[in-house]
C-alpha positions in Angstrom: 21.3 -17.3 -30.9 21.9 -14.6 -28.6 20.7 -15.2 -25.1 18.9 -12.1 -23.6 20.2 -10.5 -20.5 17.6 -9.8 -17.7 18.6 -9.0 -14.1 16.1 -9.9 -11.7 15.3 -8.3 -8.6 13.6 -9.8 -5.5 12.3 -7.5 -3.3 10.9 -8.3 0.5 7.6 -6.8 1.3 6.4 -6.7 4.8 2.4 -6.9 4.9 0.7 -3.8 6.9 -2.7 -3.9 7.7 -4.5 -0.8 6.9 -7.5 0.7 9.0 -8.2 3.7 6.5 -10.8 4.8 8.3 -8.7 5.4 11.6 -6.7 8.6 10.8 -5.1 11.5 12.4 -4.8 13.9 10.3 -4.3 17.8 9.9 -7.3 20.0 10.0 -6.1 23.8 10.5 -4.3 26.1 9.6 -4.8 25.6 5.7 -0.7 24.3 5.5 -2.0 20.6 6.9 -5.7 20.4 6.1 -6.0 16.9 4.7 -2.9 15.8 5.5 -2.5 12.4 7.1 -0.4 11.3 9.8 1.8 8.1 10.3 0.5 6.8 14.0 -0.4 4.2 16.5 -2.9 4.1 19.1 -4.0 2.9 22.1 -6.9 0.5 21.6 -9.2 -0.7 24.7 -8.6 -4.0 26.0 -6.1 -5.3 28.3 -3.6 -2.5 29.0 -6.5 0.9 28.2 -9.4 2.1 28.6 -9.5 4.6 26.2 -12.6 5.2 23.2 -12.3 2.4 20.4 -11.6 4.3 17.2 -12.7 0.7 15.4 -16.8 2.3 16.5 -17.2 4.6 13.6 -18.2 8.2 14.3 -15.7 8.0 17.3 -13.1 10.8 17.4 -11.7 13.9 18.7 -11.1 17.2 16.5 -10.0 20.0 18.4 -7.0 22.7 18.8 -3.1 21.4 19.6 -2.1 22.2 23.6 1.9 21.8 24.6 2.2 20.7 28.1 3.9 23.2 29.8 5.6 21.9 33.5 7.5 24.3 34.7 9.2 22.7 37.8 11.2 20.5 35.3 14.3 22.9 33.2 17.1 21.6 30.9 16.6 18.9 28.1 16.0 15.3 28.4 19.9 14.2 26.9 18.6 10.4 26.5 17.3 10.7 23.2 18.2 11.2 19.5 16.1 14.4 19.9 17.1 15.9 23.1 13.3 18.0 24.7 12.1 19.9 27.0 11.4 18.3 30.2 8.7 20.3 30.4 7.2 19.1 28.0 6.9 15.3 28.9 3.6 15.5 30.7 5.1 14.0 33.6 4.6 14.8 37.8 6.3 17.5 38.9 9.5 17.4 40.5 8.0 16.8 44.2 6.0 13.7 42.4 2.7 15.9 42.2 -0.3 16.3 39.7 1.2 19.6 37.4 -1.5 22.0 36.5 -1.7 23.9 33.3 -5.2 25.4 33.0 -4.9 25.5 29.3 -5.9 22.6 28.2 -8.7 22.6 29.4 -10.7 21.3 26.1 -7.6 20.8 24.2 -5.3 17.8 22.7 -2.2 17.8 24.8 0.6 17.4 22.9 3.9 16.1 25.2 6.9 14.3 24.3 8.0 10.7 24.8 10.4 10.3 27.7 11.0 9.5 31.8 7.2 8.1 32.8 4.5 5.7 31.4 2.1 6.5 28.8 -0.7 5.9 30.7 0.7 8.5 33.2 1.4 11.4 30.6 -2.8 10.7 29.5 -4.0 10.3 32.9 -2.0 14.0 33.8 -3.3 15.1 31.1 -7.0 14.2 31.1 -7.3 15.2 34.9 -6.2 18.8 33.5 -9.3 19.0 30.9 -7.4 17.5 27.9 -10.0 15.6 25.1 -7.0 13.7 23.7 -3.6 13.2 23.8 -0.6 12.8 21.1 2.8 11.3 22.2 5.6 12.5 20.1 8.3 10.2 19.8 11.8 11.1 20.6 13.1 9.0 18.2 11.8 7.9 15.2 8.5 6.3 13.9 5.9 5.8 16.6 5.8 2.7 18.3 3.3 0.2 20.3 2.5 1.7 24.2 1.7 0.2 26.7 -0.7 1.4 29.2 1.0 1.0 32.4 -0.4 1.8 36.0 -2.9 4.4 34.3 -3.6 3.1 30.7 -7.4 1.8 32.7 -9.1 4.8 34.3 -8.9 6.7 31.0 -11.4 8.1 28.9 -9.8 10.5 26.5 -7.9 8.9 23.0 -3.7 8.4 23.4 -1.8 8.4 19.9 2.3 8.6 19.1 3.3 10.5 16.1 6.8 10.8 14.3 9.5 13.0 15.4 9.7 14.8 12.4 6.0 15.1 12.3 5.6 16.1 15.8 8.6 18.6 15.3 6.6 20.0 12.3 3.5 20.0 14.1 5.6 22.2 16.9 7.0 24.8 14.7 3.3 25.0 13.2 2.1 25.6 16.9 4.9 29.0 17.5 2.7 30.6 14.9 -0.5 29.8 15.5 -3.2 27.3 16.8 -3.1 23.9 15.0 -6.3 21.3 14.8 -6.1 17.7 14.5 -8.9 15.4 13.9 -7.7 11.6 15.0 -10.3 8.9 15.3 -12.6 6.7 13.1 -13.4 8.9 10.2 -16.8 7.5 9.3 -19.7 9.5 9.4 -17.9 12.8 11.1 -19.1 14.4 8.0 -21.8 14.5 5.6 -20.1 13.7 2.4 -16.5 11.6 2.3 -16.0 9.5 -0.5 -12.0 7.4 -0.1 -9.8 5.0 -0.9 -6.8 4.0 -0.4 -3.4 2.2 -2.2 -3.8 -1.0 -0.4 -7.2 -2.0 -2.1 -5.6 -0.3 -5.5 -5.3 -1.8 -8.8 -1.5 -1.8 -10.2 0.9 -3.8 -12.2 2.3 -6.8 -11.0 5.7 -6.1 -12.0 7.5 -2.3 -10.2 9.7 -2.5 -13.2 9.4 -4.6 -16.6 12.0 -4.9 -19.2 10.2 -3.3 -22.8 10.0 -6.1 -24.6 8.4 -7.9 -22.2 5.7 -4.6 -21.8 5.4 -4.8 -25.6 4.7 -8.7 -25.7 1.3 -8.8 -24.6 1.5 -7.2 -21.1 -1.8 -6.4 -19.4 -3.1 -5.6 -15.8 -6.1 -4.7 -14.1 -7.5 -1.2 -13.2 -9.8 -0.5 -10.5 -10.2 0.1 -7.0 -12.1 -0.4 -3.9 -14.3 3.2 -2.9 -15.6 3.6 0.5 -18.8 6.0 1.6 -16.9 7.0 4.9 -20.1 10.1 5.0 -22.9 10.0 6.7 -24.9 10.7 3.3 -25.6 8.9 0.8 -23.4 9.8 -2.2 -22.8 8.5 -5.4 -18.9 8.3 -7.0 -17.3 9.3 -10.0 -13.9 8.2 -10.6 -11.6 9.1 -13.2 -8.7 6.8 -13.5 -5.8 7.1 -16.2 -2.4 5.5 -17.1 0.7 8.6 -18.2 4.0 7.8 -19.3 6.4 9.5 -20.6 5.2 11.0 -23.6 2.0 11.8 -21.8 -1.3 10.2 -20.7 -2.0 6.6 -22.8 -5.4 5.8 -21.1 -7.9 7.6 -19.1 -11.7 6.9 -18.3 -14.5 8.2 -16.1 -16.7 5.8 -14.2 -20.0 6.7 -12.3 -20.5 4.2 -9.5 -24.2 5.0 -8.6 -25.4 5.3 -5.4 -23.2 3.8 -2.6 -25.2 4.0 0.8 -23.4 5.5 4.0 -21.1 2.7 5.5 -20.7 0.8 2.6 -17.8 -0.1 0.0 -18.0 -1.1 -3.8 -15.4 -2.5 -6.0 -15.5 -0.6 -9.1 -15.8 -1.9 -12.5 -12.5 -3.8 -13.2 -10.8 -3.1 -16.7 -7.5 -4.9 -17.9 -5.7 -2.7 -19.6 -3.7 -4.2 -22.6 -1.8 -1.2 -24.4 0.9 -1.9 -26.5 4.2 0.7 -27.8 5.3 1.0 -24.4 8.5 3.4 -24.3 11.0 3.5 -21.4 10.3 5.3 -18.3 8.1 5.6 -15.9 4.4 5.1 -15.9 1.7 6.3 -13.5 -1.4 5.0 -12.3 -4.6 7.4 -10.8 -7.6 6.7 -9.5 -8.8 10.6 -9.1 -12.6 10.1 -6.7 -15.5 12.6 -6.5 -19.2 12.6 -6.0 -21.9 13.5 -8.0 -22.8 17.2 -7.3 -21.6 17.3 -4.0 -18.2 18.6 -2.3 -16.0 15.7 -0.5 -15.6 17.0 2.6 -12.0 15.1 3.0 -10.4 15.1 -0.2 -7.0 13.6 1.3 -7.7 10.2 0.0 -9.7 11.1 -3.8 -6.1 10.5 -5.5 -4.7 6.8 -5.0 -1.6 6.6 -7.4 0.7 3.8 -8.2 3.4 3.6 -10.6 5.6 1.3 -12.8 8.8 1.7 -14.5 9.8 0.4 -18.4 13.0 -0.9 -18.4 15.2 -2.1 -20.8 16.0 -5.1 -19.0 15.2 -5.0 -15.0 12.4 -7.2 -14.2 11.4 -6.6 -10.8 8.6 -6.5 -8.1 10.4 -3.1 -7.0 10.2 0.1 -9.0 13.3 2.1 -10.6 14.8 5.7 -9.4 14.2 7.5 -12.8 16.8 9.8 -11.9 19.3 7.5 -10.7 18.0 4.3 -12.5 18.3 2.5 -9.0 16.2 -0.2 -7.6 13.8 1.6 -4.7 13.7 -1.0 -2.0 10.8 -2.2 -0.5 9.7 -2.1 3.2 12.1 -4.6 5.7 10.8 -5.2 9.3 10.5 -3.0 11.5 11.5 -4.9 14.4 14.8 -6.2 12.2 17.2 -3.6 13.9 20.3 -5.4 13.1 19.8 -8.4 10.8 17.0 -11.2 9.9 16.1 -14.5 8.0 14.2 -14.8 5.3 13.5 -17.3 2.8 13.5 -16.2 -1.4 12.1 -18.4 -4.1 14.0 -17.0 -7.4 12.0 -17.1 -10.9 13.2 -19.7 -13.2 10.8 -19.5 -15.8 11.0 -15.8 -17.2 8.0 -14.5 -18.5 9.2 -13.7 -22.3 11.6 -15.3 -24.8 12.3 -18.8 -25.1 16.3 -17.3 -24.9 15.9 -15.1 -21.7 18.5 -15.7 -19.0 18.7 -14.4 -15.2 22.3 -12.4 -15.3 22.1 -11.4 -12.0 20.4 -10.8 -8.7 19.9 -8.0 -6.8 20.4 -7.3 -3.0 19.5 -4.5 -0.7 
């Protein structure tokens, strides 16, 4: 008999814990409304004082402030992303408080570099700042640690990106920017969300087709949040397109979900056969029931799957490139790590289906 070919593809994901309702995201100018923000934060406890973003209805929403210091001139040259030090919220040059009557009322905005966080938040607070956001000067935002000042604060401290902070910058040269960054519950009347990790999907990123057309199901649904202060009742539409358009699609109305609260929605195994290859995509599309969501950046949760003609793996395929896409490694893994892989020897279809090959990234 001939022994079917199927190349196998193990994939490492790292876990992330994911506090949807803690957010930073773009409110004004129209550009970034709704647009969310990779962060971190400091939470109270042993090295801050600052507001717990956990409480909901805790937050800040108010116009973007650059700290402007003027004793300090060149660039900071430590960094990937050399920066004004004027703009790193620091003491002066003669080690004094720097005043910059402008933000009074404002977020500061100032850049990662030369002092403590806890010292760029306590500068800025004792200036009239409501918040603070740290770009970093390299990268993804990191952990901070409060230092000498991270316990006499009472304003919110949170490090964005470099390339968001830069975008958030150029945003800034033409006009003023909002942000909104805290616990997102109840700071409106009507917010119904979700969010990928509490998602539905396939088990498989990419299945070979005649394993797809050999009985393959999975489960759709999702879990829906009331993150409003109202009362509101949810409607989602969820639907499965592939390439020769959309193969399944339904609407669901949830009833009446009560402010706070979450509800798993009714969960459907889909089973369709005549799969093709190529990719397929999953969406769960929220609304409410005769209202407006007042923050529509998490209605649309979307997943997606490829059909292959013989990759089986967890991780899902380029379609232009027909590449593997690699999955998330640690973070904290800057030059190499262990891990431990526990290969598949019982393959899910055909009594003649053989692994050829493994797969490394």
């Amino acid at each position: 008999s001939i022994m079917k070919k199927l190349i196998l593809f193990i994939s490492i994901i790292t876990s992330i814990t994911i506090k949807s309702q803690v957010v930073v995201k773009g409110v004004a100018p129209s550009s970034i409304a709704g647009v969310n923000y990779n962060f971190t934060w400091a939470e109270p406890g042993t090295d801050w004082s600052t507001p717990d973003f956990n409480l909901p209805n805790t937050f800040v929403q108010d116009t973007l402030e650059l700290a402007v210091d003027n004793s300090h001139v060149g660039d900071n040259p430590a960094y990937a992303i050399p920066h004004p030090l004027a703009n790193e919220g620091c003491l002066t040059t003669g080690g004094e408080q720097y005043s910059q009557p402008s933000l009074e009322g404002k977020i500061a905005v100032v850049w990662r570099g030369s002092c403590q966080f806890g010292v760029k938040a306590a500068l800025a607070e004792n200036n009239g700042a409501v918040g603070i956001i740290i770009i970093n000067h390299s990268g993804d935002p990191v952990g901070m640690a409060g230092g000498d000042s991270g316990l006499v604060l009472d304003i919110p401290v949170v490090m964005i990106s470099t390339q968001d902070g830069q975008t958030l910058l150029s945003l800034m040269e033409s006009g003023p920017v909002e942000i909104f960054m805290g616990n997102k519950q109840n700071s409106t009347s009507n917010d119904i969300g979700s969010s990928r990790d509490v998602a539905n999907g396939p088990k498989w990123g990419s299945i070979p087709i005649e394993m797809a057309n050999s009985g393959y199901t999975f489960d759709l649904g999702l879990t829906v949040t009331n993150f409003g202060s109202d009362d509101n009742i949810p409607i989602i539409t969820q639907s499965v397109t592939g390439p020769s358009g959309e193969i399944y699609g339904d609407s669901l109305n949830l009833g009446v979900l009560t402010t706070g609260n979450t509800i798993d929605t009714l969960y459907q195994t889909y089973s369709g056969a005549n799969f093709e290859i190529g990719e397929y995509v999953i969406d769960y599309n929220l609304s409410i029931e005769n209202e407006t969501d007042q923050d529509p950046s998490d209605n649309l949760i979307s997943t997606s799957f490829n059909v292959t003609s013989n990759v089986l793996s967890l991780a899902r395929t380029d379609e232009n490139t027909g590449e593997l896409i690699v999955n998330s490694f640690p973070r904290n893994a800057e030059t190499d790590y262990t891990t431990c892989i526990r290969l598949q020897e019982n393959l899910p279809y055909g009594e003649n289906s053989v692994m050829s090959g493994v797969h490394f990234a």
